[in-house]
KEMI-663755 format. One record per residue (C-alpha): residue number from 1; residue in one letter; y, x, z. Coordinates in pm, 1 decimal, decimal comma, m for minus. Each point is the difference from the previous one (the first is absolute). Layout:
<NUM 'A' <Y X Z>> ...
//
This chain:
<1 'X' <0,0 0,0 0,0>> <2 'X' <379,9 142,9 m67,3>> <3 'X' <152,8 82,2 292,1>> <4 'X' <291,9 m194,2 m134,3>> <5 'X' <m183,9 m327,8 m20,9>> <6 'X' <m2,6 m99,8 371,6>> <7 'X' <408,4 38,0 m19,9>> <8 'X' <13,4 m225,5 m336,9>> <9 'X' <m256,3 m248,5 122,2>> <10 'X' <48,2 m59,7 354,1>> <11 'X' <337,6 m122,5 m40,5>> <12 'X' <m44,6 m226,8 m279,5>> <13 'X' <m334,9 m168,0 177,0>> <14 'X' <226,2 m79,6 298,4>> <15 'X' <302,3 m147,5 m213,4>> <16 'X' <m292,6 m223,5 m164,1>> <17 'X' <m141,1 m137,6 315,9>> <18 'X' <312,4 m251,5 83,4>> <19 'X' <m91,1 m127,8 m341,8>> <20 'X' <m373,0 m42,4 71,5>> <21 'X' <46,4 m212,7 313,3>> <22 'X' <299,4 m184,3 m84,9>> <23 'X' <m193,5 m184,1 m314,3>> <24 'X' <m388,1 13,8 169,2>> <25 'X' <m88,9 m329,7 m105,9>> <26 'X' <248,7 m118,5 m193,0>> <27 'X' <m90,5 m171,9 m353,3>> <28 'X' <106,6 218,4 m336,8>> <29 'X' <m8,8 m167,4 m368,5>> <30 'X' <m8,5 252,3 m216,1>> <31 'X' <23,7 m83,7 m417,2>> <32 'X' <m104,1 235,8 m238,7>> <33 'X' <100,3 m2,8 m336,3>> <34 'X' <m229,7 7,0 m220,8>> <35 'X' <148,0 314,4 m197,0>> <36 'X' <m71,4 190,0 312,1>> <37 'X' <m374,3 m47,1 m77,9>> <38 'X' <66,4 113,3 m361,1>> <39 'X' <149,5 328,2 103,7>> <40 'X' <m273,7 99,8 203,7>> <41 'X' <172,4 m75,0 329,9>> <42 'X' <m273,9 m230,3 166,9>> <43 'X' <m229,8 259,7 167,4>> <44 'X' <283,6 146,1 204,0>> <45 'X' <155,7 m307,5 63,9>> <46 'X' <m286,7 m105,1 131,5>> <47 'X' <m55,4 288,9 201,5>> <48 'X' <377,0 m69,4 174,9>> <49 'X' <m106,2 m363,3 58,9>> <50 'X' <m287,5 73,8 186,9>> <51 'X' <198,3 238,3 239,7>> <52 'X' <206,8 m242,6 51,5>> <53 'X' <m263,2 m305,8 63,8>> <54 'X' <m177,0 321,9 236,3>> <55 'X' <358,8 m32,2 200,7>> <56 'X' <m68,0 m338,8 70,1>> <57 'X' <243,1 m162,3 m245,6>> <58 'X' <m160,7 m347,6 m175,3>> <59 'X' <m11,1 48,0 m349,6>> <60 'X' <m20,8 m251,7 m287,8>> <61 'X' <48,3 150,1 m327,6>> <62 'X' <59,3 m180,1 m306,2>> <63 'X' <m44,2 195,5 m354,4>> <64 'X' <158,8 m32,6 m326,7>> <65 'X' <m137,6 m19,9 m336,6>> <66 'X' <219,7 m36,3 m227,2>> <67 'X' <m42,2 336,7 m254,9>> <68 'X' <m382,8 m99,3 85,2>> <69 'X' <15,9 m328,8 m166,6>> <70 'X' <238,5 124,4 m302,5>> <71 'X' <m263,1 252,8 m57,0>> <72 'X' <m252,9 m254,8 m11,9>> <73 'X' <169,1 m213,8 m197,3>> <74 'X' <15,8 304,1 m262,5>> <75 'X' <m333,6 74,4 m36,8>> <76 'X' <m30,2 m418,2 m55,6>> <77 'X' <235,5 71,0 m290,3>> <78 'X' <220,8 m304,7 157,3>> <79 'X' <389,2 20,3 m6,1>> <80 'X' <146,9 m49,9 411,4>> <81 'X' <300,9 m198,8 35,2>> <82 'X' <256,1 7,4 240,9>> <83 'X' <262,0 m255,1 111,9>> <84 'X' <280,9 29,3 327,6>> <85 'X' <m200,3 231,8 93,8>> <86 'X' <m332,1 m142,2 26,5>> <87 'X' <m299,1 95,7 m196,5>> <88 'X' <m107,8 m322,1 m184,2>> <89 'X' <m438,8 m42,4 40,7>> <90 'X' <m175,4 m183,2 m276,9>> <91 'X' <m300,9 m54,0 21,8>> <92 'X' <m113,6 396,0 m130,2>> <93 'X' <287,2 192,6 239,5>> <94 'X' <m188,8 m227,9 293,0>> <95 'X' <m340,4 119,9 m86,3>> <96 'X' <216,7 349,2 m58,8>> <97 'X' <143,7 8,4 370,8>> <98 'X' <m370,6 m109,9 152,3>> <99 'X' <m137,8 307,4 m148,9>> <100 'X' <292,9 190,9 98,5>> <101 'X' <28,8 m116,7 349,4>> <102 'X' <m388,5 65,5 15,9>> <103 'X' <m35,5 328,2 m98,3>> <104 'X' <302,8 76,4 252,4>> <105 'X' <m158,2 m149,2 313,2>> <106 'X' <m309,7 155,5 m92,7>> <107 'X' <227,9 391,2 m17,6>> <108 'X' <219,2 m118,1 304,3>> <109 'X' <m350,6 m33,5 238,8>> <110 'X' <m137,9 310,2 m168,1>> <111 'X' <270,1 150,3 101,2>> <112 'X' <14,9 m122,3 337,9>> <113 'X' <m356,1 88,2 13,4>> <114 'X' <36,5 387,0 m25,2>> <115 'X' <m102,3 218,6 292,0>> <116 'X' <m1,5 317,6 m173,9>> <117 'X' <66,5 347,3 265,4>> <118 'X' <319,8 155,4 22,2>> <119 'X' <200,0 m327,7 m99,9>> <120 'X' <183,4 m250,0 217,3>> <121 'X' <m305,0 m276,2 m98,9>> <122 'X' <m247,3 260,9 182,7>> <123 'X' <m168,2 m196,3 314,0>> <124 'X' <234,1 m297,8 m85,4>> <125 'X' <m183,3 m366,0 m46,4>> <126 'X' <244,3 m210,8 m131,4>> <127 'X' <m150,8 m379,0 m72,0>> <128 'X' <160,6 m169,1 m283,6>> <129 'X' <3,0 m379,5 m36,0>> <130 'X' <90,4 m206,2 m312,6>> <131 'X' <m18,0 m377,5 m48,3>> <132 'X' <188,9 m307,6 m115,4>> <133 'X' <295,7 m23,9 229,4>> <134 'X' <266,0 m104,1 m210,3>> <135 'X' <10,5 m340,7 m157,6>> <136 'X' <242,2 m9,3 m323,6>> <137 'X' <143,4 m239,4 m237,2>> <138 'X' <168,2 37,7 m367,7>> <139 'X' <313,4 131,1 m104,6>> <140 'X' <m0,1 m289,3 m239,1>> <141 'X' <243,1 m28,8 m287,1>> <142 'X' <344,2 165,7 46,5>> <143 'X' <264,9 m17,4 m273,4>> <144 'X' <m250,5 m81,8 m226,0>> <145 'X' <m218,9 225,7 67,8>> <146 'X' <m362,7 m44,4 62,6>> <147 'X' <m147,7 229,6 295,4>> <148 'X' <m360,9 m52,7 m35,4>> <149 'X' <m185,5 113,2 272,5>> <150 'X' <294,1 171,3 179,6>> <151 'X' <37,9 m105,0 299,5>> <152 'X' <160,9 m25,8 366,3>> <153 'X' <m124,4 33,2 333,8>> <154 'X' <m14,4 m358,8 164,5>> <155 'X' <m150,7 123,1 316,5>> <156 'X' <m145,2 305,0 191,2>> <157 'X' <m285,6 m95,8 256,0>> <158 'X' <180,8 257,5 234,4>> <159 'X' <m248,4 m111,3 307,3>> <160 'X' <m267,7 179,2 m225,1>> <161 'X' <143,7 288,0 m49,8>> <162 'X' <92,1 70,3 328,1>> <163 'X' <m348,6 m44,8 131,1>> <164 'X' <m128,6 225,9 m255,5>> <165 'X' <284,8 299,3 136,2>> <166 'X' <m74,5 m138,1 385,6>> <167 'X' <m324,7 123,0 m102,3>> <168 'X' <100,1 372,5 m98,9>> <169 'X' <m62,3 m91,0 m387,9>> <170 'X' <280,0 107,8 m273,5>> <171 'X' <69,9 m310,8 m196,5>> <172 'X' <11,2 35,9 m397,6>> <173 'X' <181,7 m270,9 m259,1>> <174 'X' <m4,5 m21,8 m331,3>> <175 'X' <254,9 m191,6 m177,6>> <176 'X' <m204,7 m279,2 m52,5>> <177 'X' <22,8 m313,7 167,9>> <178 'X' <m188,0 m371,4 m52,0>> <179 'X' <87,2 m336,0 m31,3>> <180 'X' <m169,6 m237,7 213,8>> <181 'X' <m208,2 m109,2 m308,2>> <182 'X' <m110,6 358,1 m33,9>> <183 'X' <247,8 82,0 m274,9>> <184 'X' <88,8 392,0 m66,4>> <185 'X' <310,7 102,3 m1,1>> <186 'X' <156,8 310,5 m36,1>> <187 'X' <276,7 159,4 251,3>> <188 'X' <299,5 267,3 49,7>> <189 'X' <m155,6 285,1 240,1>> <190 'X' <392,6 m52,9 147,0>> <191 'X' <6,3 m378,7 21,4>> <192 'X' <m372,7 33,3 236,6>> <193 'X' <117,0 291,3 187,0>> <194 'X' <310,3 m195,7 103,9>> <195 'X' <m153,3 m319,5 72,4>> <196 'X' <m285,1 159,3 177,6>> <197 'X' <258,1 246,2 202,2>> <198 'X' <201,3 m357,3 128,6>> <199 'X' <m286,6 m198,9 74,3>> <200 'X' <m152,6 247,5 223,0>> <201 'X' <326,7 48,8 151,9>> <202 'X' <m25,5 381,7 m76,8>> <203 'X' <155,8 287,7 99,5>> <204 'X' <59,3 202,1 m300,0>> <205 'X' <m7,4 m77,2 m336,2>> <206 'X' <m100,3 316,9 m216,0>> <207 'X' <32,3 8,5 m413,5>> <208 'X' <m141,7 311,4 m104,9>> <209 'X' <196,4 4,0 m369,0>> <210 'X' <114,3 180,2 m348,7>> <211 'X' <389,3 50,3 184,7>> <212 'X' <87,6 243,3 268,9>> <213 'X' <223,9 m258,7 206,8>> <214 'X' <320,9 m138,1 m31,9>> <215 'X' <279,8 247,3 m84,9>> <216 'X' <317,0 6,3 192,3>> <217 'X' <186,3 m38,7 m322,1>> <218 'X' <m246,9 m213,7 m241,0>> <219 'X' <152,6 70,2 m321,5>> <220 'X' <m79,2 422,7 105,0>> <221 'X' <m367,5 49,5 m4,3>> <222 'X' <142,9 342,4 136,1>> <223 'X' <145,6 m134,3 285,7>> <224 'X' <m179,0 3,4 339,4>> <225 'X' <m252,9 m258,4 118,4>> <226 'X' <113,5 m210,7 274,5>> <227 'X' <m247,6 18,5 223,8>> <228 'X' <122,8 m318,5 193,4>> <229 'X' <164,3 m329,4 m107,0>> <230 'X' <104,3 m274,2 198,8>> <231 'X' <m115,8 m341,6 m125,7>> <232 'X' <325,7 m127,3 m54,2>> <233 'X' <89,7 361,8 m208,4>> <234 'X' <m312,0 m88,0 m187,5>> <235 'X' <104,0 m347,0 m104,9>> <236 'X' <317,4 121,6 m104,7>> <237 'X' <m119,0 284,3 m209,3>> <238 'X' <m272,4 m263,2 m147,6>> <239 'X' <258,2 m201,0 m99,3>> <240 'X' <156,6 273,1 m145,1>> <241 'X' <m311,1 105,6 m226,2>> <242 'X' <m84,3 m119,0 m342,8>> <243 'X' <m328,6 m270,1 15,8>> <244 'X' <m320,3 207,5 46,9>> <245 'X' <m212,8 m23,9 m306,4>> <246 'X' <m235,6 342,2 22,1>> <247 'X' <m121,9 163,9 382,5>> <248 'X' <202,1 270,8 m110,0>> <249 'X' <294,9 m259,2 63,1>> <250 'X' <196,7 98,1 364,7>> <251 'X' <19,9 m362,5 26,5>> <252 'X' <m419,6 m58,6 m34,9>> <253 'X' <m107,8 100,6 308,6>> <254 'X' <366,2 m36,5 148,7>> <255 'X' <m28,0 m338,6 18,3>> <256 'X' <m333,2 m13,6 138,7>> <257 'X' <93,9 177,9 326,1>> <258 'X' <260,8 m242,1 43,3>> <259 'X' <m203,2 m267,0 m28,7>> <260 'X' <m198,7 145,4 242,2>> <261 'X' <249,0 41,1 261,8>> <262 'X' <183,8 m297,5 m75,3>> <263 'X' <m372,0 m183,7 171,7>> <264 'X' <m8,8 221,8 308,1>> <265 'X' <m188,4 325,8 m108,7>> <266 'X' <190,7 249,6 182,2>> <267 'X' <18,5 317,7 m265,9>> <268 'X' <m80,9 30,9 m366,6>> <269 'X' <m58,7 306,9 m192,1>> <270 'X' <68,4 114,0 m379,0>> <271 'X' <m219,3 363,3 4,4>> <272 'X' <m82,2 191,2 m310,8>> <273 'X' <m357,8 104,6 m68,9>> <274 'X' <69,6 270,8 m209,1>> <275 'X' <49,6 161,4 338,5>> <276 'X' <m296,8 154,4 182,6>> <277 'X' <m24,0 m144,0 349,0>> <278 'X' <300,4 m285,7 m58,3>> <279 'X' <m180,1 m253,8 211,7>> <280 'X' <m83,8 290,4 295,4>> <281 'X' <407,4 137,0 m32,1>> <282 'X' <93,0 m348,6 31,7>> <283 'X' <m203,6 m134,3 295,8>> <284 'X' <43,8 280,5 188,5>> <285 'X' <315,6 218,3 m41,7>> <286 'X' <362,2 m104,1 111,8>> <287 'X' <163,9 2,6 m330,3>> <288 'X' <m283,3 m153,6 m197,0>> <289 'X' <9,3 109,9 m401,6>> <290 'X' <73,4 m367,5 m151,7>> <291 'X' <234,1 m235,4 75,6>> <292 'X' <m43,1 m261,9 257,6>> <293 'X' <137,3 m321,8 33,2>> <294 'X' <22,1 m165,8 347,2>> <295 'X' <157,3 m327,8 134,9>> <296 'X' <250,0 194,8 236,3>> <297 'X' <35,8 345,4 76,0>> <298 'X' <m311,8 121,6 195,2>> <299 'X' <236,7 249,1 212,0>> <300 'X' <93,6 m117,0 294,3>> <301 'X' <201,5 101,2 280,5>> <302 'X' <m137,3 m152,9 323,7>> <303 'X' <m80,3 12,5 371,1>> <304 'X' <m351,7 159,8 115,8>> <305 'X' <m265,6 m176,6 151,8>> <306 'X' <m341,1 70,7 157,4>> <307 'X' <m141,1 2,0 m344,0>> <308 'X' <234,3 302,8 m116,8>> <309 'X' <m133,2 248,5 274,6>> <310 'X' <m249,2 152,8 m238,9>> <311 'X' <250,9 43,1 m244,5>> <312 'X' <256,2 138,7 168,2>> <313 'X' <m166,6 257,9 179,7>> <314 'X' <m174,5 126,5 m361,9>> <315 'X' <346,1 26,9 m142,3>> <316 'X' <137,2 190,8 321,5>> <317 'X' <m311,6 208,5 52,3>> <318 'X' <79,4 261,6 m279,9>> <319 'X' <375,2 46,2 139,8>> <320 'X' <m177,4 64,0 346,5>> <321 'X' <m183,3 221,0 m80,4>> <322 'X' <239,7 236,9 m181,8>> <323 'X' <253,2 m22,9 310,2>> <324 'X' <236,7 m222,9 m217,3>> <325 'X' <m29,1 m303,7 302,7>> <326 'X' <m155,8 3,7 326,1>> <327 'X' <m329,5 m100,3 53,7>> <328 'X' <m35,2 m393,3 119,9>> <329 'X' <m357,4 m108,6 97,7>> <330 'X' <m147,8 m379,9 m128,0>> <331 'X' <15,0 m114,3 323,4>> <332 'X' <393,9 56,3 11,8>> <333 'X' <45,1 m126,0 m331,4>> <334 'X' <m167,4 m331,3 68,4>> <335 'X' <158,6 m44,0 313,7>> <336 'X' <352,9 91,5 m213,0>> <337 'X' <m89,6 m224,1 m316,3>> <338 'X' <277,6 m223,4 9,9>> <339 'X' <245,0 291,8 m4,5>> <340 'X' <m128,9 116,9 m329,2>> <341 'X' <181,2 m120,6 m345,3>> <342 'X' <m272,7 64,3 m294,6>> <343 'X' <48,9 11,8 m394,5>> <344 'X' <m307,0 m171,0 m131,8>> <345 'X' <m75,3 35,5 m370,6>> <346 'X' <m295,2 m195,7 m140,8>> <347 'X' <m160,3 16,6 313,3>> <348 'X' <62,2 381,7 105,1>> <349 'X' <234,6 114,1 254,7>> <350 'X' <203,6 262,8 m157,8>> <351 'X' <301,2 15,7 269,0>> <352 'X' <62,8 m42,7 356,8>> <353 'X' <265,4 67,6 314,8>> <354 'X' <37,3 m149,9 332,6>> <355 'X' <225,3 m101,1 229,5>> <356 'X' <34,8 81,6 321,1>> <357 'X' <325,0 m160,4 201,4>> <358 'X' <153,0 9,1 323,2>> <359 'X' <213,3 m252,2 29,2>> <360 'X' <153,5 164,2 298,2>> <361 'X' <169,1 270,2 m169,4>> <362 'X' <40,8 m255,7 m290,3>> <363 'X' <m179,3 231,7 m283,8>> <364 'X' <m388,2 45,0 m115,0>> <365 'X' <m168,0 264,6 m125,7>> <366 'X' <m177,1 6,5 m334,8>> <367 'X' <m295,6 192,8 m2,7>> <368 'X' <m279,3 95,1 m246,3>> <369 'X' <199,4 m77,7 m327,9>> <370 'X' <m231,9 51,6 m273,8>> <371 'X' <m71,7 m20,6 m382,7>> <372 'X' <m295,4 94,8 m205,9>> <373 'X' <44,3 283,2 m167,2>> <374 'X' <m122,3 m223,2 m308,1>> <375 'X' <294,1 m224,3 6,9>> <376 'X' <261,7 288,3 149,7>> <377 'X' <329,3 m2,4 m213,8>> <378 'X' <m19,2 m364,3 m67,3>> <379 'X' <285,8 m143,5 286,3>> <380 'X' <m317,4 m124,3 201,5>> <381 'X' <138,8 238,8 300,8>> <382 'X' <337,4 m154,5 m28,3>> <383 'X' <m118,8 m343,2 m43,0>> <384 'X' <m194,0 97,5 294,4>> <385 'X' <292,5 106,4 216,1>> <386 'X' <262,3 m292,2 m57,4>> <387 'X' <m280,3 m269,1 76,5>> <388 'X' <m117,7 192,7 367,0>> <389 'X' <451,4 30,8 22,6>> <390 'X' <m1,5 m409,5 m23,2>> <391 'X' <m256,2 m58,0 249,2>> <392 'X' <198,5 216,4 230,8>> <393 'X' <277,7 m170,2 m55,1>> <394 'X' <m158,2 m369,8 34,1>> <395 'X' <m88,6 168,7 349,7>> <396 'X' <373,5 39,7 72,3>> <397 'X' <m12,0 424,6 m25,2>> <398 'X' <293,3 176,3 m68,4>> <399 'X' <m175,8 302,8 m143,4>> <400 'X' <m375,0 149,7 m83,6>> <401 'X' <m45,5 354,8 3,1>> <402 'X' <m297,5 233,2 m127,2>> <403 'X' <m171,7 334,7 123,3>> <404 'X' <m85,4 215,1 m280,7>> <405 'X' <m114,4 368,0 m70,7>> <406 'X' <m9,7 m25,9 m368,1>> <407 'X' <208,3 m297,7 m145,8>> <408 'X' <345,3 34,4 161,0>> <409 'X' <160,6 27,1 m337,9>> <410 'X' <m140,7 m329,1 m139,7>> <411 'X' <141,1 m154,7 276,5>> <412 'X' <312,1 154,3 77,7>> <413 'X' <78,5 m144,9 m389,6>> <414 'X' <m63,9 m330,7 178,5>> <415 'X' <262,3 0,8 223,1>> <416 'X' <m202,5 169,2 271,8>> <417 'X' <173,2 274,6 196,4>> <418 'X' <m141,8 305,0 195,8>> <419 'X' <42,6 m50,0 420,8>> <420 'X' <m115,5 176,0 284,0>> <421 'X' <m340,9 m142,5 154,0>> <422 'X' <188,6 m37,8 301,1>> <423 'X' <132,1 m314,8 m170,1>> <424 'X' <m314,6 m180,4 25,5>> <425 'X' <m77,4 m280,4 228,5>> <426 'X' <m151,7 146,7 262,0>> <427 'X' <m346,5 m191,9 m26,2>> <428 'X' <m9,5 162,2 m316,1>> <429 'X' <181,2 364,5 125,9>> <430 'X' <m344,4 23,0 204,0>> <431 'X' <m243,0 m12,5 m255,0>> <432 'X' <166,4 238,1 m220,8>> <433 'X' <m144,6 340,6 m70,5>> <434 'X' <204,7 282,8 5,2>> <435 'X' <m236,0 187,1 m176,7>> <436 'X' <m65,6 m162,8 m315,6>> <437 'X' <426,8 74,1 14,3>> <438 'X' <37,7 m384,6 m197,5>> <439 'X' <343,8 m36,2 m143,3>> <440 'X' <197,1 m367,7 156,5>> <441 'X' <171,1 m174,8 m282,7>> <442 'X' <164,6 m344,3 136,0>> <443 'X' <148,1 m245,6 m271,2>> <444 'X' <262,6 m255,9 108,8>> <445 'X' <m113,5 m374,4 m94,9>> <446 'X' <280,0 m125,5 m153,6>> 
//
């Protein structure tokens, strides 16, 4: 092993674990296109998925087919039609998309069936179910135009599902749905991922797709992704966009997100495929590589509770242990929980401080101010600061001050000023140690 690897992998397995418990158990819809499957993507995709189901997340994929079916429909020698959008199924694309959807089942729990050494599938049993849990009806004629055997999803049997993920399985759709006379009919991967993602009340909704994201400037495919949107940003930018006719369209799977979130699922994710370990980068790194669309910012700036011990003391440990802050034990940090002010983002703590007052000398003390060092440089700090200096002042303080051995610049450009430590309050004159030689900064609440 490189003697560098311990330094490289340590760290990055303990920023993942916040990620691993904060979605154990939650339910993931993830829709692959099926160009994906055409480029070769599926046996590392699948590979990814089944870490992810091994982290305890519920998965129910749904596949696309749609360069499948075209091909198909080649080798038939039969012309495939398009209309708003929507492929229109006579009678030889249906038999087309059967055979297509088919064969790709049959490759998708191959796939999941691998168990080969030295890959991510060794000693991994993932169970795939299949069945006929969505009930559909026809597109019909619009404008004039005949559909066929195009369809819509009428329903999702959603009670199925879930007992089939209760029960450890992975949970595969095709785009196919029936009538209740046993009628065929042929569905958008995006339209069943959506439908199944709000019916199961999900927690993600995942479209693995031919686009890198939404750009920060659409009309500059140079321009940076941005990596979050705001469902209200997203409507506006939708309504912005020209009618989505190809899945190469921002507005295709655009408007599916917002669909998504519109009925309650909480996040929704455009993610390209072209990029090895999108779904993994996603899940399980801060930043994410797509662009994710969520009802309201997931940041939030908050009071602790009992339930933020654990995070707290794994985002203070590090600074502990390099001298940075003083060491606090569990036991004083869940007897001091309602002190703390956390920054929660999707889940993971990635900021804290308390504060400590006494109302006798009219100030408080704010202790254990910290930031990631994955979100440092981003005004969480500050953000940070002026909510701990409005609970102060709720509490009727004139003034908080700080003890720091490393940071008195940041906070002297906060309006913090250098005093003696004779200037404490003398409960707080007592515990201080003269050896670690802190710095007393005191602020003035205005």
């Amino acid at each position: 092993m490189s003697a560098v690897f311990p330094h490289t992998f340590v760290p990055w397995f303990r920023a993942v674990a916040p990620y691993i418990h904060a979605y154990r158990g939650e339910t993931f819809v993830v829709g692959l296109c099926g160009e994906a499957i055409a480029a070769g993507k599926l046996s590392a995709f699948v590979q990814d998925l089944a870490i992810v189901h091994a982290m305890g997340i519920r998965i129910v994929l749904v596949h696309g087919f749609r360069p499948q079916v075209s091909e198909q429909l080649r080798a038939k020698g039969h012309p495939e039609r398009f209309s708003h959008g929507l492929r229109i199924t006579d009678p030889t694309a249906l038999d087309a998309a059967q055979e297509a959807a088919g064969q790709l089942r049959f490759e998708i729990e191959a796939a999941f069936s691998q168990g080969l050494p030295n890959t991510p599938m060794a000693n991994a049993t993932v169970r795939v179910v299949s069945g006929n849990f969505l009930t559909a009806r026809p597109v019909g004629i619009v404008d004039g135009v005949d559909f066929g055997h195009s369809g819509l999803v009428r329903k999702v049997d959603a009670g199925a599902i879930r007992g089939a993920l209760d029960n450890g399985a992975v949970v595969l759709l095709s785009p196919f749905g029936f009538s209740p006379t046993g009628e065929a009919f042929n569905l958008a991967m995006e339209e069943v991922a959506t439908s199944t993602a709000i019916a199961l009340g999900a927690d993600k909704l995942l479209f693995l797709t031919e686009i890198a994201g939404i750009h920060e400037n659409p009309a500059d495919p140079e321009s940076p992704i941005d990596t979050e949107l705001t469902l209200a940003d997203a409507e506006r930018l939708l309504a912005k966009l020209p009618r989505a006719m190809r899945p190469t369209d921002l507005a295709f799977y655009l408007q599916h997100c917002i669909k998504a979130c519109r009925a309650g699922v909480e996040r929704s994710h455009i993610l390209p495929f072209a990029t090895d370990g999108a779904l993994l980068m996603e899940v399980y790194t801060h930043d994410g590589i797509g662009t994710m669309i969520v009802d309201e910012k997931l940041e939030s700036l908050r009071e602790a509770t009992a339930d933020d011990v654990g995070g707290i003391l794994q985002l203070i440990e590090p600074f502990e242990r390099d001298g940075t802050l003083v060491r606090r034990e569990r036991h004083e940090i869940e007897r001091d929980v309602a002190c703390y002010t956390v920054i929660e983002h999707d889940g993971v703590i990635f900021g804290c401080a308390a504060l400590y007052p006494y109302p006798e000398q009219r100030t408080g003390e704010m202790a254990a101010l910290t930031v990631s060092p994955e979100v440092q440089g981003q005004g969480d700090g500050e953000r940070i600061l002026k909510r701990v200096e409005q609970r102060a002042r709720a509490l009727g303080l004139d003034s908080m001050f700080v003890l720091t051995t490393r940071t008195m610049h940041w906070f002297i450009k906060r309006g913090f000023a250098p005093v003696d430590p004779e200037w404490l309050p003398e409960a707080r004159k007592r515990k201080y140690n003269w050896d670690r030689r802190s710095q007393v900064l005191v602020k003035t609440l205005k």
